[in-house]
C-alpha positions in Angstrom: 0.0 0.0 0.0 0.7 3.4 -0.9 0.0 7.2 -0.1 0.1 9.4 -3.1 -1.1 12.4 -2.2 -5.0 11.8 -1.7 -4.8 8.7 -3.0 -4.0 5.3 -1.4 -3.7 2.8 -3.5 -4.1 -0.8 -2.4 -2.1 -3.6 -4.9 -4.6 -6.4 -4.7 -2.6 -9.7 -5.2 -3.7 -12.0 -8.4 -2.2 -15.3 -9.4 -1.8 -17.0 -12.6 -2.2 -20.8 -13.3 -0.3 -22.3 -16.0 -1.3 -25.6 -16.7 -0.7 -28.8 -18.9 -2.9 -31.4 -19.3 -2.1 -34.8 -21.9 -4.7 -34.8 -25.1 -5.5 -37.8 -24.2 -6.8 -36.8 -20.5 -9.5 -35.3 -22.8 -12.1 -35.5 -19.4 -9.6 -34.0 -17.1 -9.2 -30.7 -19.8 -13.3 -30.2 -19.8 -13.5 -30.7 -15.9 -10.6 -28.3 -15.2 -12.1 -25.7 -17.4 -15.5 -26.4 -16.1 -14.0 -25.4 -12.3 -12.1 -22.8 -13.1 -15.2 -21.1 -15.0 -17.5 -21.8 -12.0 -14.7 -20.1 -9.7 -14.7 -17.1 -12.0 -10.9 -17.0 -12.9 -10.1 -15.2 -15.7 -9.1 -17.1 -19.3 -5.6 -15.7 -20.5 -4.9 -18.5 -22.8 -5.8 -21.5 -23.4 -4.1 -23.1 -20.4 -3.1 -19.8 -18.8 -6.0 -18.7 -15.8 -5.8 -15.5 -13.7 -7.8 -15.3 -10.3 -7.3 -13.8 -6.9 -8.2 -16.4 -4.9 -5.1 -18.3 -4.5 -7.0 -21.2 -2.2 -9.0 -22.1 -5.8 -6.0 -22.2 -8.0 -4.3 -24.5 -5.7 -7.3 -27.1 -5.4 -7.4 -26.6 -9.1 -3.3 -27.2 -9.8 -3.6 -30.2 -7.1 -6.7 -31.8 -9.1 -4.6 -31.4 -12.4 -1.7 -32.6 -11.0 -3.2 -35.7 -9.8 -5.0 -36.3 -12.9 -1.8 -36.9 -14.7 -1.1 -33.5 -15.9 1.3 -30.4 -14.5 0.1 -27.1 -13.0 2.3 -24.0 -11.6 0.9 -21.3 -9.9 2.9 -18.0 -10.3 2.3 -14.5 -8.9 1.3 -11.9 -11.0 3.2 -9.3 -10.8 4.6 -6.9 -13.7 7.7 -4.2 -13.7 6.7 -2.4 -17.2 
Protein backbone atom coordinates (compact mmCIF):
# COMPACT_ATOMS: atom_id res chain seq x y z
CA UNK A 1 0.00 0.00 0.00
CA UNK A 2 0.67 3.37 -0.88
CA UNK A 3 -0.01 7.18 -0.07
CA UNK A 4 0.08 9.38 -3.14
CA UNK A 5 -1.11 12.40 -2.19
CA UNK A 6 -5.02 11.77 -1.68
CA UNK A 7 -4.81 8.72 -3.02
CA UNK A 8 -4.05 5.28 -1.40
CA UNK A 9 -3.74 2.80 -3.51
CA UNK A 10 -4.13 -0.85 -2.39
CA UNK A 11 -2.07 -3.63 -4.87
CA UNK A 12 -4.63 -6.38 -4.71
CA UNK A 13 -2.60 -9.71 -5.17
CA UNK A 14 -3.68 -12.01 -8.35
CA UNK A 15 -2.17 -15.26 -9.44
CA UNK A 16 -1.83 -17.01 -12.60
CA UNK A 17 -2.22 -20.81 -13.28
CA UNK A 18 -0.26 -22.27 -16.04
CA UNK A 19 -1.33 -25.62 -16.74
CA UNK A 20 -0.72 -28.77 -18.94
CA UNK A 21 -2.92 -31.41 -19.32
CA UNK A 22 -2.15 -34.82 -21.90
CA UNK A 23 -4.69 -34.84 -25.05
CA UNK A 24 -5.47 -37.84 -24.21
CA UNK A 25 -6.80 -36.81 -20.49
CA UNK A 26 -9.53 -35.26 -22.82
CA UNK A 27 -12.15 -35.53 -19.37
CA UNK A 28 -9.61 -34.02 -17.15
CA UNK A 29 -9.22 -30.69 -19.79
CA UNK A 30 -13.27 -30.16 -19.84
CA UNK A 31 -13.47 -30.73 -15.90
CA UNK A 32 -10.58 -28.34 -15.24
CA UNK A 33 -12.11 -25.68 -17.40
CA UNK A 34 -15.52 -26.36 -16.12
CA UNK A 35 -14.01 -25.44 -12.33
CA UNK A 36 -12.14 -22.81 -13.13
CA UNK A 37 -15.18 -21.07 -15.02
CA UNK A 38 -17.53 -21.82 -11.99
CA UNK A 39 -14.71 -20.09 -9.66
CA UNK A 40 -14.75 -17.11 -12.03
CA UNK A 41 -10.92 -16.96 -12.86
CA UNK A 42 -10.12 -15.20 -15.70
CA UNK A 43 -9.08 -17.12 -19.30
CA UNK A 44 -5.63 -15.74 -20.48
CA UNK A 45 -4.93 -18.46 -22.75
CA UNK A 46 -5.79 -21.52 -23.36
CA UNK A 47 -4.09 -23.09 -20.35
CA UNK A 48 -3.10 -19.78 -18.85
CA UNK A 49 -5.99 -18.67 -15.83
CA UNK A 50 -5.80 -15.46 -13.74
CA UNK A 51 -7.77 -15.26 -10.30
CA UNK A 52 -7.27 -13.82 -6.85
CA UNK A 53 -8.16 -16.45 -4.94
CA UNK A 54 -5.06 -18.25 -4.48
CA UNK A 55 -7.03 -21.24 -2.16
CA UNK A 56 -8.96 -22.10 -5.76
CA UNK A 57 -6.03 -22.20 -7.96
CA UNK A 58 -4.26 -24.51 -5.66
CA UNK A 59 -7.28 -27.11 -5.45
CA UNK A 60 -7.42 -26.64 -9.08
CA UNK A 61 -3.31 -27.19 -9.77
CA UNK A 62 -3.61 -30.21 -7.11
CA UNK A 63 -6.66 -31.79 -9.13
CA UNK A 64 -4.56 -31.38 -12.37
CA UNK A 65 -1.65 -32.57 -10.99
CA UNK A 66 -3.20 -35.66 -9.84
CA UNK A 67 -4.98 -36.27 -12.91
CA UNK A 68 -1.83 -36.90 -14.73
CA UNK A 69 -1.09 -33.54 -15.95
CA UNK A 70 1.26 -30.40 -14.50
CA UNK A 71 0.14 -27.11 -12.96
CA UNK A 72 2.33 -24.03 -11.60
CA UNK A 73 0.93 -21.32 -9.86
CA UNK A 74 2.89 -17.97 -10.35
CA UNK A 75 2.27 -14.50 -8.94
CA UNK A 76 1.34 -11.94 -11.04
CA UNK A 77 3.18 -9.30 -10.80
CA UNK A 78 4.60 -6.88 -13.73
CA UNK A 79 7.67 -4.20 -13.65
CA UNK A 80 6.72 -2.37 -17.21
Amino acid sequence: MSDIGHYVLVEVMEFVLIYDIPMELESIQRQTHRILVRNSCEKIQRSVWKSKELTSLIDVATFIKKSGGDARILEERFVF
